[in-house]
N, C-alpha and C positions, 0 to 999 in steps of 0.2 A: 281506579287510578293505578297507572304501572308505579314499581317501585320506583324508576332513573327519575319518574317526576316529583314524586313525593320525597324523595330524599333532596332534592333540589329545592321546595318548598318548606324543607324543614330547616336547610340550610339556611335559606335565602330571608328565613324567619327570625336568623341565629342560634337554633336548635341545636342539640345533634340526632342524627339521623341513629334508629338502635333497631334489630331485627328483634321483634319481638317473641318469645315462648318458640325457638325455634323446635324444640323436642315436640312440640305439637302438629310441627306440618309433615304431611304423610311426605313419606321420599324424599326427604330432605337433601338428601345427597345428591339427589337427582336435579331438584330446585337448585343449592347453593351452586352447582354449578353454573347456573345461569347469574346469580347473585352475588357471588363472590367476588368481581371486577369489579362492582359500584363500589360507592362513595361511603361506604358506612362508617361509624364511628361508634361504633358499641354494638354488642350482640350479650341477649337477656342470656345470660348463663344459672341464674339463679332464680328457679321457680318453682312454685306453690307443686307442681306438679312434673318439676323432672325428678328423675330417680339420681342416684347418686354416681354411678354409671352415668348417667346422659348428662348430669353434670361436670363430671370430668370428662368427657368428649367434648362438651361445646368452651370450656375454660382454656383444653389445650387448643382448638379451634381458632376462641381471641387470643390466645397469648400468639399461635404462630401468623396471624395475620395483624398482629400488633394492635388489634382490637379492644377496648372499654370492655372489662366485664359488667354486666348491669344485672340486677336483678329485684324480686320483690315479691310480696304474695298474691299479689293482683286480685286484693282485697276491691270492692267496690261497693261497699255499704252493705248493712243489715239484712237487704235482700236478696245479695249475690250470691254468686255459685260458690266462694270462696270463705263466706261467711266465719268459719273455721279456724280459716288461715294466715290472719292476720296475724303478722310476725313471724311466721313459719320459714318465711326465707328471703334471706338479704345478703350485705355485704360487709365485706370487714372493713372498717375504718381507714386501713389505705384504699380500698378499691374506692372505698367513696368520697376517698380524699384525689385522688385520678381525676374520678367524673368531673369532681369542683373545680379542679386544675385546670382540663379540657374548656371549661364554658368559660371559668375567667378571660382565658385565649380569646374567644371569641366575641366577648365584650358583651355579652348578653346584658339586655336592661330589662327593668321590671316594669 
């Protein structure tokens, strides 16, 4: 699925659309170029596996494109890759008071 339609399905879900573990895609700068124009609404800045360096490059990233920071440890059970890292990396209580901001906007239901 190209990103223009998946961010539209995420939307049109009442989602927000978030670029996920972006310090993981090789050439990143080479991608966001292409990527940068959509519709996003958050970019994961906080991960199990950016350095702290790549963390501050993708925080000043969302802040100058007025971007959600999001993040996590992208923990996914006892058997994952991440097994470890459960907790190792989030956000701070305003950032995650933002996210909850954004979605009430959007009227999300459960």
């Amino acid at each position: 699925m190209d990103p223009e339609y998946g961010i539209k399905l995420i939307h049109e879900a009442g989602g927000l659309a978030v670029l996920a573990h972006p310090g993981l895609i090789s050439e990143f700068d080479e991608v966001w170029k292409r990527l940068e124009k959509l519709d996003w609404d958050g970019l994961e800045v906080y991960y199990s596996e950016h350095s702290n360096s790549t963390v501050k490059k993708f925080q000043t990233l969302a802040d100058s494109k007025n971007l959600l920071a999001t993040g996590g440890s992208d923990y996914h059970g006892e058997n994952g890759k991440h097994v470890g890292r459960l907790g190792t990396a989030g956000l701070s209580k305003e950032q995650f008071e933002k996210i909850v901001e954004k979605v009430a906007k959007k009227e999300i239901v459960d």
